[in-house]
C-alpha positions as CSV (number, residue, x, y, z in Angstrom):
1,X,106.1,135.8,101.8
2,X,103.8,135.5,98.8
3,X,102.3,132.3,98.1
4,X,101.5,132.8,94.2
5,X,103.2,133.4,90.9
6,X,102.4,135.6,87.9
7,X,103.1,134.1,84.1
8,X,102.6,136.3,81.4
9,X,102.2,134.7,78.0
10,X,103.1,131.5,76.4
11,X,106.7,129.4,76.6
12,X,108.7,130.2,73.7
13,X,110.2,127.1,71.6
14,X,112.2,124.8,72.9
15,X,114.5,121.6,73.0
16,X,116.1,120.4,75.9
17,X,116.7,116.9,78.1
18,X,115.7,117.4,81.6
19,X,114.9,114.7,84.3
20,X,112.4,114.8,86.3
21,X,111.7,113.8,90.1
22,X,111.7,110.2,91.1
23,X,108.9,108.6,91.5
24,X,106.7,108.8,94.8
25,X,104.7,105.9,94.8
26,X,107.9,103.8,94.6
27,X,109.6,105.8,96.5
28,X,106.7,105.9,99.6
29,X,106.2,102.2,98.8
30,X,110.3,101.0,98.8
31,X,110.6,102.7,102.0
32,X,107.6,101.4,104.2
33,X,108.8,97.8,102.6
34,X,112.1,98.7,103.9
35,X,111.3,98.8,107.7
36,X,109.9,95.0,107.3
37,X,112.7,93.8,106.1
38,X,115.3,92.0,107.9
39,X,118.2,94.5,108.0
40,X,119.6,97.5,106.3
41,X,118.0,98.5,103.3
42,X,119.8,100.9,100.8
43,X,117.1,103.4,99.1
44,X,118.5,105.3,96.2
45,X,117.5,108.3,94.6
46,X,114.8,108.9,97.1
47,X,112.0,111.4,96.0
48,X,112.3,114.2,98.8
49,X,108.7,115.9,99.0
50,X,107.1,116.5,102.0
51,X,105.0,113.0,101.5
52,X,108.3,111.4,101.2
53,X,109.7,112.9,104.3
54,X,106.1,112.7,106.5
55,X,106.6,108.7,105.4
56,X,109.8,108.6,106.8
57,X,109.3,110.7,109.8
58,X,106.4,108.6,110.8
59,X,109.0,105.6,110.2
60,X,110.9,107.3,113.1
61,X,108.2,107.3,114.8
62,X,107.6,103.3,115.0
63,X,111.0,103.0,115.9
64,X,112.7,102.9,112.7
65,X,116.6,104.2,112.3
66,X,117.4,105.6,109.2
67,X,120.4,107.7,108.1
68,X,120.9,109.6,104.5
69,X,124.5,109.3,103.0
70,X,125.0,110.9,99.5
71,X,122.0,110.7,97.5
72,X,120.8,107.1,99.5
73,X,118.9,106.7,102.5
74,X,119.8,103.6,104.7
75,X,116.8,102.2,106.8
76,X,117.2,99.3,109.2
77,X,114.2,97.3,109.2
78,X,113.6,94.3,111.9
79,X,111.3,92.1,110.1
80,X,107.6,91.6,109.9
81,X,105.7,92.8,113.2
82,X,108.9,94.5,114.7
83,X,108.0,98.1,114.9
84,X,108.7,99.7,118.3
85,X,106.0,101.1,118.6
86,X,105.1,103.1,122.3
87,X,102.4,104.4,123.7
88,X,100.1,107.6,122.6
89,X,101.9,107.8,119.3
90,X,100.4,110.2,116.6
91,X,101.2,109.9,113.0
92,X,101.1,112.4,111.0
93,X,100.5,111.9,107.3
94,X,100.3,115.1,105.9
95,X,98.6,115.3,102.5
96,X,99.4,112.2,101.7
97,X,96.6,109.7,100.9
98,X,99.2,106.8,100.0
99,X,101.1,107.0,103.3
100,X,98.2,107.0,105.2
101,X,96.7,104.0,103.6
102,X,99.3,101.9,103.5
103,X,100.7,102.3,106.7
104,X,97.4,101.0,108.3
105,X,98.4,98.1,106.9
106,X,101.7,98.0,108.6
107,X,100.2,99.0,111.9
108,X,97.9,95.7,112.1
109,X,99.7,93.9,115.6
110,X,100.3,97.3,117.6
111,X,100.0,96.9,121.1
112,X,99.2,100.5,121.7
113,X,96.6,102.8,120.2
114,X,98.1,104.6,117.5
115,X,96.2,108.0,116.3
116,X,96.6,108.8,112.2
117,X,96.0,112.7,111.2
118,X,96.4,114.7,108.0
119,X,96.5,118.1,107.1
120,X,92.8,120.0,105.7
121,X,92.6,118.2,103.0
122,X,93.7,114.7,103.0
123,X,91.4,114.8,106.5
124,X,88.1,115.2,103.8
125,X,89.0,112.0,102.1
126,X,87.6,108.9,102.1
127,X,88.8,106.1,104.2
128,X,86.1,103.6,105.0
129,X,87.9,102.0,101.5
130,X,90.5,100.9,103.7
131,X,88.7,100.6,107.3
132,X,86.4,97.9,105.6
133,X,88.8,95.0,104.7
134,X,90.8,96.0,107.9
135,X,87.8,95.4,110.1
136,X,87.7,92.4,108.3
137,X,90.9,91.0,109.0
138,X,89.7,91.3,112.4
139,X,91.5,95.2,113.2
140,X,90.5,97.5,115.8
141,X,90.2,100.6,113.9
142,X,87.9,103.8,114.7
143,X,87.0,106.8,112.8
144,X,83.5,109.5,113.5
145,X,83.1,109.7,109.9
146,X,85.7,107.4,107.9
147,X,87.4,110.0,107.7
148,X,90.8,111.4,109.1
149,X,91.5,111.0,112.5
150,X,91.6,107.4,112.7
151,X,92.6,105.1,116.1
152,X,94.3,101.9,115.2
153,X,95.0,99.3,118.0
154,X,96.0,95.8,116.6
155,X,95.3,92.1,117.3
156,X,97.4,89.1,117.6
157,X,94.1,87.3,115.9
158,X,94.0,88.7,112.5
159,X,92.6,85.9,109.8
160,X,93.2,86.0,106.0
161,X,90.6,87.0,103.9
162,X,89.1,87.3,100.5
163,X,88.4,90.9,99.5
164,X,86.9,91.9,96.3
165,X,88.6,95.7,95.1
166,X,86.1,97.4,92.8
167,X,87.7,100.9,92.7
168,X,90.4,100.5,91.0
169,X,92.6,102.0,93.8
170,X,96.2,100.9,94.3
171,X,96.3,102.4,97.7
172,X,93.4,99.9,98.6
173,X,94.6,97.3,97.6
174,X,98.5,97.8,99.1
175,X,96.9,99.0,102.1
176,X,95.7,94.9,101.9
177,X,98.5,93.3,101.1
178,X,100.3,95.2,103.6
179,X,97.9,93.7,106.2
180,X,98.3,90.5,104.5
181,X,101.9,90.5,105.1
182,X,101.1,90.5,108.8
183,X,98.4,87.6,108.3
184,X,99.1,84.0,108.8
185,X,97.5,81.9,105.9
186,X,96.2,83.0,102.5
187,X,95.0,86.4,101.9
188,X,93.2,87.1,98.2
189,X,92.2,89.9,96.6
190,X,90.4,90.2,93.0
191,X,91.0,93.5,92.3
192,X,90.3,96.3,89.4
193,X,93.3,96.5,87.5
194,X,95.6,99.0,88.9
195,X,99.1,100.9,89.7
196,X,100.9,97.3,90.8
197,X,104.3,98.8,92.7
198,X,103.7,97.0,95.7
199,X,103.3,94.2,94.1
200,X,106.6,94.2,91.4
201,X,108.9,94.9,94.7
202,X,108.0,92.0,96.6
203,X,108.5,89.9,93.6
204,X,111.9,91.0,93.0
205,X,112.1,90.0,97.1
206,X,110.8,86.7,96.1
207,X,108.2,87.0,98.9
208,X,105.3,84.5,98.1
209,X,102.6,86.7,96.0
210,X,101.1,85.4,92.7
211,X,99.5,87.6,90.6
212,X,97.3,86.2,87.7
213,X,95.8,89.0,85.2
214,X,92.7,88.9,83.0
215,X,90.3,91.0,81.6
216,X,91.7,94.1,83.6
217,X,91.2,92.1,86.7
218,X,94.2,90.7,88.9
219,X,93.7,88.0,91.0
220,X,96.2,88.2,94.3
221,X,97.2,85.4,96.8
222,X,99.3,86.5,99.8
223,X,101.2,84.3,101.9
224,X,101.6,86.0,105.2
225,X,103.6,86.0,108.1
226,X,107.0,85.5,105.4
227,X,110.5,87.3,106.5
228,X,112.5,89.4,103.8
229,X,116.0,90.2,103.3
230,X,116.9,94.1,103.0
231,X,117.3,95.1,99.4
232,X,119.0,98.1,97.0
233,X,116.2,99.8,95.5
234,X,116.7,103.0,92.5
235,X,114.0,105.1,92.5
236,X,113.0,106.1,88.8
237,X,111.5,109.2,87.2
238,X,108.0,110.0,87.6
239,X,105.5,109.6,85.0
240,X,103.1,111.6,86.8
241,X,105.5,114.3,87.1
242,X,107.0,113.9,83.7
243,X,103.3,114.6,82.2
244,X,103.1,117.8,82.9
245,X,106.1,118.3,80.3
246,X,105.0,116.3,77.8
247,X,102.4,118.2,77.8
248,X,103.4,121.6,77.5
249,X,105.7,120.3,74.6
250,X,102.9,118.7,72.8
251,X,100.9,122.4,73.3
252,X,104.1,124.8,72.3
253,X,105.1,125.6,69.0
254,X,108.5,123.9,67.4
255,X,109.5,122.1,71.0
256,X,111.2,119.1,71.4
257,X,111.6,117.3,74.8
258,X,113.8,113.8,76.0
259,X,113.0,113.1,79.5
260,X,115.3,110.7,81.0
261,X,114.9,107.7,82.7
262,X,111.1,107.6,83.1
263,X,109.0,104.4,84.9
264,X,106.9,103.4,82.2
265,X,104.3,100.6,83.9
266,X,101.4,99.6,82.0
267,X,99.6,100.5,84.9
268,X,100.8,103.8,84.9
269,X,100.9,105.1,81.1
270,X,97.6,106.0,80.3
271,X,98.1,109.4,79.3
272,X,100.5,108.1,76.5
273,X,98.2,105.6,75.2
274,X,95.3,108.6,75.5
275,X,98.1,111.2,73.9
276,X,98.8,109.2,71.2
277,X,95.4,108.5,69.9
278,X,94.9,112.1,70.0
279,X,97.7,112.4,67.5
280,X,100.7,113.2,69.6
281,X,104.2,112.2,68.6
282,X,105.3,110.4,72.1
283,X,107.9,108.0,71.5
284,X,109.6,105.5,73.9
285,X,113.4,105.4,73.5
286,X,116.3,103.2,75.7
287,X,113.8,100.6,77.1
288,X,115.1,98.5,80.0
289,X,113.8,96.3,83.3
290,X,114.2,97.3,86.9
291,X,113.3,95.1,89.5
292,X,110.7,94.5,87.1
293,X,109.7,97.9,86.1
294,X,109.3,98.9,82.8
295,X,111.6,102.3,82.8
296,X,112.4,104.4,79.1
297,X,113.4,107.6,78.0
298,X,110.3,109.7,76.5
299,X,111.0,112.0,73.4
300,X,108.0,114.1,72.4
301,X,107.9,116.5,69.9
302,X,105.3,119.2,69.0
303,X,101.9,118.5,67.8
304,X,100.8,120.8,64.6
305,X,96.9,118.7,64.7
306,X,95.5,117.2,67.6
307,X,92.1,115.4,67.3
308,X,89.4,114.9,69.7
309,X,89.5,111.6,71.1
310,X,86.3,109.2,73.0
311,X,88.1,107.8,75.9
312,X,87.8,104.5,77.1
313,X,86.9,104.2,80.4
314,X,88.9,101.4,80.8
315,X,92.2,103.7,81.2
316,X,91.0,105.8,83.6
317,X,92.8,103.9,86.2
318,X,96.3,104.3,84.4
319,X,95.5,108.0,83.8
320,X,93.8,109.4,87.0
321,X,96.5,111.8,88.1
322,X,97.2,112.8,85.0
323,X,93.0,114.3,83.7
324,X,93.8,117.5,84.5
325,X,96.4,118.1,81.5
326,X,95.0,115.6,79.5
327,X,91.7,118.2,79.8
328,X,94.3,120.8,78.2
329,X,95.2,118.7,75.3
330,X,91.4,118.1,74.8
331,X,91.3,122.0,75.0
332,X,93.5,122.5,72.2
333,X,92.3,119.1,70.0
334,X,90.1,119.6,66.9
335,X,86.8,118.4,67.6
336,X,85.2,116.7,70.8
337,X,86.7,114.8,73.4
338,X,84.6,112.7,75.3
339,X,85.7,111.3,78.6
340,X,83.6,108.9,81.0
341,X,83.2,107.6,84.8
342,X,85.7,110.1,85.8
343,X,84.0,110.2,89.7
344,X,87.3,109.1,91.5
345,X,88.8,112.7,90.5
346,X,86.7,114.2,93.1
347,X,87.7,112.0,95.7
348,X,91.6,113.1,95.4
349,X,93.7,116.4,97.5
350,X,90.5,118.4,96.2
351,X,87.4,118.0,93.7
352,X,89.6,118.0,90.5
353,X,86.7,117.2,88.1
354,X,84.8,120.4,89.5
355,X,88.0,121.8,89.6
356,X,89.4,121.2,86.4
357,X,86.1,122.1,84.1
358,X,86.2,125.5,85.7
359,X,89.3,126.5,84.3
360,X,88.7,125.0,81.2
361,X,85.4,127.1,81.3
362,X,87.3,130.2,82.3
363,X,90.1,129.6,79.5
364,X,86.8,129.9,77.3
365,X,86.5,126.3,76.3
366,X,82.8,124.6,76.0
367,X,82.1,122.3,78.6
368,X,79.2,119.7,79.0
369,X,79.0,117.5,81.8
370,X,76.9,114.9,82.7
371,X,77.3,113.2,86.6
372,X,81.1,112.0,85.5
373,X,81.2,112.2,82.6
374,X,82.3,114.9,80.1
375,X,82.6,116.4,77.0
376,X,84.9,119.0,76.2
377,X,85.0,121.0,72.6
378,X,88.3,121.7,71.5
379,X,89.4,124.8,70.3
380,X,93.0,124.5,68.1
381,X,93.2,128.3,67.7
382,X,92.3,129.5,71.2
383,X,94.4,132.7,72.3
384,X,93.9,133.9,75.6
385,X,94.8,137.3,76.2
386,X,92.6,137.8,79.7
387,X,93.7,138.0,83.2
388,X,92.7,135.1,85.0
389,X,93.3,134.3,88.6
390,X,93.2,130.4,90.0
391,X,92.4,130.4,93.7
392,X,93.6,128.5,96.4
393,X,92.5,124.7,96.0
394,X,92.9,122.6,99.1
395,X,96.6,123.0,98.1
396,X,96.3,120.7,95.3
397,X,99.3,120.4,93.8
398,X,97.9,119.1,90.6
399,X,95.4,122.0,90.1
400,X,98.7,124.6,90.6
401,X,100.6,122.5,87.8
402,X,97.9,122.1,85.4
403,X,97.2,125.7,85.7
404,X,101.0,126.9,84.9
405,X,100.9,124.5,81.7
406,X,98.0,126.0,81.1
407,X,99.6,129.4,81.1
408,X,102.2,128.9,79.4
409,X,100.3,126.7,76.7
410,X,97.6,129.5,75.4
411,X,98.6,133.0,77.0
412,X,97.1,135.2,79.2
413,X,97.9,136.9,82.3
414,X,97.7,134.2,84.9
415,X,97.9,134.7,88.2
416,X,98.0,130.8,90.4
417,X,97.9,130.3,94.0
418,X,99.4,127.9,96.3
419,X,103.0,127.9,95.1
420,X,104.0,125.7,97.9
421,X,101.1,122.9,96.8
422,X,104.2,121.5,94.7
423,X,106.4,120.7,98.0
424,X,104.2,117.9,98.6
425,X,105.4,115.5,95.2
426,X,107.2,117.9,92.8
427,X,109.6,120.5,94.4
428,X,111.4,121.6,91.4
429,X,108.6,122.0,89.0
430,X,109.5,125.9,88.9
431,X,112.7,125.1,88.4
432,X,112.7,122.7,85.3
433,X,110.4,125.0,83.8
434,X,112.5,128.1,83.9
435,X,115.2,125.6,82.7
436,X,112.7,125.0,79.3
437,X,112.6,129.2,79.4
438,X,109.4,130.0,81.4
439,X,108.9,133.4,82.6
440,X,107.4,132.7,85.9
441,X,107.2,136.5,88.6
């Protein structure tokens, strides 16, 4: 069975409402809180990806039931420090960083050895980020090259610590207070302003975390060793995956686009604020507050002129999954874009900086890097009428998404590998675009 697709030409016009799939950090996030809880927690809307599914298998694993009626999942949870958790036990996380860190957290007071292991490319990623505060919570935890596998054996002795985040990296910092949950005493973090899930679900728990923010820096005290009650939890649409549509409506001629029911967290709408100061129309419309979540419906309407913009650094952490296609809008933008410290890209599922600049380079669009940071020339009239073929990348799903917007944004005869890439957060991409009138072979 073939593993590509073929799209010829640009999308034709277009106005539709579509929703898209829930979101996966809450989603991973809601159910590995779930299984700490005290009793049976109702998860609705549940993203089902293959990271979804790897976190809940690897629930099962631990010892925790869970059962899908209708479109919930039901998960019994016992409480802090009750996973069942036997002897010679191997987790496998698949190609999902966010499971992987944040269930080390979890896995703090085993009693056994537990082994973690991911597919090709999750097992090139960094995870001394995580292996360093754990060590210093006082956790057994081995790894040849901090990277995947990793051995986890816990400790009845883990002490609270103070841990400075630098990166900007929401898994880090979960990864912590998921350890800190398991902690007795006072566990702080200061921490680069980041995606802050974790953190808006225990709240609406009440568990005892105070946040203070300032300066895009959040200061986080953790009280640990605290019970919590199961909860109902809706899962809302993904920004990340919702992106990809505002794009391709901002790049196609006469489009209009309402995509409902869309979590928009300050910590996660960078591309918006980035969009709109490149002159795109991206409105906000039916603004409420989940469990405090910030969720809307997002209208977006063609763009005729699209400017270069100079990037502030400081949004790169509410923007990093989204570069790639932001890099397409640049593409099309009149004048230079200019975009800086952008180094974390090539620590994700592949290189996506390398990546991304190569098929901006092969489109035909001037390119100048320097270390991380870029400048791309725009191009508003580009036409491409070439064959171009996108290889297989790690099975980045984000690369094979970015390259049918691409497509189907400025022509050409594309051919795009690793179809199946799009299992792992975003199964019915294909299908909402052939709902917007892509022809996809």
């Amino acid at each position: 069975m073939t593993n590509h697709i073929l799209i010829d030409g640009k999308i034709n016009n277009f106005d539709k409402k579509i929703n898209v799939t829930s979101d996966k950090s809450i989603s991973i996030r809601s159910i590995l809180l779930a299984s700490q809880a005290v009793g049976v927690s109702k998860i609705s809307n549940l993203l089902e990806s293959e990271d979804v599914l790897n976190t809940l298998k690897a629930l099962k694993k631990l010892g925790i039931n869970y059962k899908k009626k209708k479109d919930s999942y039901y998960i019994e949870g016992f409480g802090i420090n009750n996973f069942n958790i036997k002897r010679n036990i191997t987790i496998n996380a698949g190609n999902s960083g966010t499971l992987a860190r944040l269930i080390l957290g979890l896995l703090v007071k085993s009693k056994f050895k537990v082994k973690l292991i991911g597919d090709k490319s999750l097992s090139k990623r960094d995870f001394s980020r995580v292996i360093k505060p754990l060590r210093l919570f006082g956790v057994n935890i081995k790894s040849k090259k901090n990277t995947l596998p990793i051995e986890i054996i816990g400790t009845d002795f883990l002490r609270p610590i103070f841990y400075h985040e630098d990166i900007g990296s929401a898994q880090v910092k979960s990864c912590i207070i998921f350890c800190a949950l398991n902690t007795p005493g006072v566990t702080q973090i200061k921490a680069k302003r980041s995606r802050n899930h974790t953190e808006l679900i225990l709240k609406s728990l009440n568990y005892p975390i105070h946040v203070k923010s300032k300066n895009n820096i959040d200061k986080i005290s953790i009280n640990g060793l605290g019970q919590f009650k199961s909860f109902e939890h809706l899962i809302p649409g993904d920004i990340s995956s919702a992106a990809f549509f505002i794009v391709l409506t901002l790049l196609s001629r006469d489009s209009k686009l309402l995509i409902k029911n869309v979590n928009i967290n300050q910590s996660r709408i960078g591309i918006i604020k980035i969009l709109n100061r490149m002159g795109a129309e991206i409105k906000l419309k039916n603004k409420k507050v989940y469990k405090g979540e910030n969720i809307a419906d997002i209208f977006i309407r063609s763009s005729k002129v699209l400017k270069g913009v100079n990037c502030p650094s400081s949004l790169n952490s509410s923007a990093i999954d989204e570069f790639l296609i932001i890099f397409l809008v640049a593409a099309k933008a009149k004048g230079i874009s200019t975009f800086k410290d952008l180094g974390e890209l090539n620590k994700k599922e592949s290189p996506r900086l390398n990546i991304g600049l190569k098929i901006l380079k092969t489109m035909g669009i001037k390119v100048k890097r320097k270390k991380n940071d870029i400048q791309i020339y725009g191009n508003p009239k580009l036409e491409i009428l070439k064959k171009i073929k996108v290889e297989k990348y790690l099975k980045d799903h984000r690369v094979f998404m970015m390259s049918c917007i691409a497509a189907l944004s400025f022509g050409g005869h594309w051919k795009i590998n690793d179809k199946d890439s799009i299992n792992t957060s975003f199964p019915s991409f294909l299908k909402i675009l052939k709902l917007l009138g892509a022809k996809i072979r």
